[in-house]
N, C-alpha and C positions, 0 to 999 in steps of 0.2 A: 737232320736238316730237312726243311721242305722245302719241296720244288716247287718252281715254278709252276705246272700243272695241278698243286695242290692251291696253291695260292690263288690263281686264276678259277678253280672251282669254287673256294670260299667264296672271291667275289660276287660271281655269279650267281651263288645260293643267297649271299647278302641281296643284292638286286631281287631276286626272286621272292625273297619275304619283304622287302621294301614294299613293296607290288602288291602279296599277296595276303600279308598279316594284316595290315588294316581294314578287310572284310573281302577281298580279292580284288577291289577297283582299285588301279592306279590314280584315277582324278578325282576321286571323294568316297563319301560312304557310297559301300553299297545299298544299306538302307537308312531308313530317316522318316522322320514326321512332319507332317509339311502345317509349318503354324498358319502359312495364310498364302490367299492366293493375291496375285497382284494384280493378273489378267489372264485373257484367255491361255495363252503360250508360258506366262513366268509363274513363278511361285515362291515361296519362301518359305528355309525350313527350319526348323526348331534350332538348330545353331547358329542360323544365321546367315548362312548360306542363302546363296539366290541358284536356281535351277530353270533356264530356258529350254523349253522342250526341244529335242532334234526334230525337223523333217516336216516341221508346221507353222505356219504364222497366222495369227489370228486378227481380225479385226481390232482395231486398236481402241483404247478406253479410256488411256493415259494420257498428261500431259498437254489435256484439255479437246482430244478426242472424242467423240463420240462414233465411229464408224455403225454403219448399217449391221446387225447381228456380233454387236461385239459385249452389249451386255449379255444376250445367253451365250454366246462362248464365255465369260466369266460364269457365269449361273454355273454353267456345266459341269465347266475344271472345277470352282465350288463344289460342288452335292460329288464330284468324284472324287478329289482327294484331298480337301482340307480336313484337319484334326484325323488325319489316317496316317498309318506306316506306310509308306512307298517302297520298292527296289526301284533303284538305280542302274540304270547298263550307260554306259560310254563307249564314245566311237573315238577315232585316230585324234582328234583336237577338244581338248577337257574343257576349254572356257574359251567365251568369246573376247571381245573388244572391253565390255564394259564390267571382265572380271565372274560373269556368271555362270557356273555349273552348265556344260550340255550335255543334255541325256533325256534316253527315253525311259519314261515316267510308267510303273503299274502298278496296279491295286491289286495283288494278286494273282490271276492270269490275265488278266485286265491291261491291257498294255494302252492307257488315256492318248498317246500320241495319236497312232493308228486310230483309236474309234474316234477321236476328234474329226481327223479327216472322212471316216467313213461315214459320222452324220451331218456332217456338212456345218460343224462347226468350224473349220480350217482348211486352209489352202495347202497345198506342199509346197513346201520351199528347202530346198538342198542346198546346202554351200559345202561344196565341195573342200576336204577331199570325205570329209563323214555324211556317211547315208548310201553312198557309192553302192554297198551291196543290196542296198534297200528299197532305193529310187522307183524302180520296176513295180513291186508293191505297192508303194504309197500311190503312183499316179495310178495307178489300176483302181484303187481306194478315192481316187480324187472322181477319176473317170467316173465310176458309177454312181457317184454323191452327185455328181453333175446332169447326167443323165436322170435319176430319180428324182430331182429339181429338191436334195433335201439340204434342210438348214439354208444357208447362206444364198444357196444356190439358187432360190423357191422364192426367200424372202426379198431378195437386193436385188433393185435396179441397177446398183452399177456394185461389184464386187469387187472391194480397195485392197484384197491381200492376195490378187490372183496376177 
């Protein structure tokens, strides 16, 4: 006969490979290749999946946009990780409103979210409750992009993702 405590452990280990067979992320791959970029901030990867960076918002491009420094934030994300493998990390909330993958994005050790902000290709933008451990980073990352007058910061009269 099994117990109850064996049963309750099964489930657990079930949950536990649930989680952690699929590559160890619970909200998607952990890697992937990204067939094309959309804009500074989204992407899209080889299954089809959409991926909105955490912790950034870029200039917009879409939709009949044209923002101030929003074509080289596209440039950028472009030449950084189109037609490349990416890792995946996710925070507490896997997708947003309109269904797309959130996470922070690297080539390597290359974490694209972070150096976004750091060349002044992007703003911070936190929505809580994901980035919470991060926030402190990123605006210190924002801070000195602002202070060095780099990317967005140098180029644009008026900054639309701040």
């Amino acid at each position: 006969m099994i117990g109850r405590h064996h049963i309750g452990l099964a489930f657990v280990a079930g949950l536990a490979c649930a989680w952690a067979c699929d590559g160890g992320e619970r909200c998607g791959p952990s890697t992937a290749t990204v067939a094309r970029v959309i804009d500074g901030d989204t992407v899209e990867l080889t299954s089809g999946e959409r991926v909105r960076y955490l912790m950034i918002d870029t200039p917009e491009t879409t939709g009949g946009k044209n923002d101030c420094f929003g074509a080289e934030a596209v440039a950028f994300n472009r030449q950084a990780v189109e037609g490349r493998e990416v890792s995946l990390t996710y925070d507490e909330v896997c997708e947003d409103d309109y269904g797309r993958l959130l996470a922070y994005v690297s080539v390597g050790d290359r974490e694209i979210n972070a150096l976004m902000v750091e060349r002044g290709y992007a703003c911070v933008l936190q929505i809580p409750p994901n980035g919470a451990d991060r926030a402190d980073e990123f605006d210190d990352l924002e801070y000195a992009a602002k202070n060095g007058m780099a990317g967005l910061w140098g180029a644009c009269e008026e900054v639309t993702c701040d």
